[in-house]
N, C-alpha and C positions, 0 to 999 in steps of 0.2 A: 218367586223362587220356591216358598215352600219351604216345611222342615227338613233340616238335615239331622243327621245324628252318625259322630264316628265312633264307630267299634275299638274295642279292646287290640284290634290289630293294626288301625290306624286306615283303614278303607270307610271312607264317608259312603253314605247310601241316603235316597233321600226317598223322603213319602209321597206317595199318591192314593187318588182316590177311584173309584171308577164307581156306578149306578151299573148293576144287573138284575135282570128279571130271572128268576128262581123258578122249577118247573111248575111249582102251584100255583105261577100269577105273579109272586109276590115279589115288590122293587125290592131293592137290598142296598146300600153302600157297602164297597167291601176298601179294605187300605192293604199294600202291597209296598214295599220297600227296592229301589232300583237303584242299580250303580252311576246315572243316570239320569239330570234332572229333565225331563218330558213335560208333553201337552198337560196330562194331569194330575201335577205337583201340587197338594196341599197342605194347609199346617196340620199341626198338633192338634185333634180332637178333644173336646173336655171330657173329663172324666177317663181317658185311656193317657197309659205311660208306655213307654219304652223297653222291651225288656230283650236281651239279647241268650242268642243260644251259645251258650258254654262248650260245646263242642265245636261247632261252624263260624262263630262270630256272629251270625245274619239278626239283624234285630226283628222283631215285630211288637206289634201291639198286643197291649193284653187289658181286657174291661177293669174296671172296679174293683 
């Protein structure tokens, strides 16, 4: 299933992960938040938390 996390408006949104290659080559993990649990639903990464946008509700991650 994956992490969920529900916003301050009461809309749950859940995390995923996806691997893209970058135009220099280089692999990447990037995390995305979808209304929507999908194929590439993960958890919680360590060392990243949660933090939501004050105007939109939309959460994302944020490093260290």
């Amino acid at each position: 299933m994956g992490y969920s996390h529900q916003n301050s408006k009461g809309k749950t949104y859940f995390l995923h992960s996806k691997d893209v290659v970058l135009k220099g080559g280089r692999n990447q993990t990037i995390y995305y938040f979808a209304k929507e649990a999908k194929a590439g639903a993960c958890d919680l990464p360590a060392g990243k938390t949660v933090v939501e946008n004050t105007k939109t509700g939309l959460p994302f991650l944020k490093g260290k």
